[in-house]
C-alpha positions, 0 to 999 in steps of 0.5 A: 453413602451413594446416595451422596455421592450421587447427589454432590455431582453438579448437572451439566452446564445447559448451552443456549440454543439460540444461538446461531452458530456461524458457518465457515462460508459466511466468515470468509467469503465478502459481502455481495455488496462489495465491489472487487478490486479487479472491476474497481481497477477497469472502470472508466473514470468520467470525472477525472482531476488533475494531480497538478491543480485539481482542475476537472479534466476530460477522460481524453484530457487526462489521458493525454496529462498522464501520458505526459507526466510519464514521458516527462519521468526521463533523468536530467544529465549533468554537464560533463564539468559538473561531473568532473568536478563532483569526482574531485570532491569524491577523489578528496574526500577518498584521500583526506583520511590518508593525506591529512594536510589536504587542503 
């Protein structure tokens, strides 16, 4: 009776050897040939376009266009008749739901 106990036990899954097993440094870390983002960032830029038309600027060219555009960025005020008049209209609006005979 051991003899057949012995003999229905299957023998262990044999693994692959060849198989290269991967090391933690290799999954995490990128490849050499990748530039980082931080070199990527400081780089001169020797061909620049306008983000207006697309026409080739100078690096001098470009500066002086972004130094504008970001001077340009000011908030336009409205004349002080507008406002009033917008402050009308938020006023009736306020109201229209109290005083429903508003015009």
């Amino acid at each position: 009776m051991a003899q057949a106990t012995e003999q229905s036990i299957p023998p262990p899954i044999a693994t692959p050897t060849t198989a290269p097993r991967a090391n933690i440094d290799q999954i995490v870390v990128p490849a050499a040939a990748d530039v980082p983002e931080e070199i990527l960032r400081t780089e001169i830029i020797f061909e620049a376009r306008s983000p207006l038309d697309g026409a080739p600027l100078s690096p001098a060219d470009y500066a002086q266009l972004q130094a504008e555009l970001a001077a340009a960025q000011t908030t336009p005020t409205l004349n002080s008749d507008i406002r009033f008049i917008i402050l009308l209209l938020q006023a009736r609006r306020a109201f229209k739901p109290v005083i429903p005979f508003l015009p």
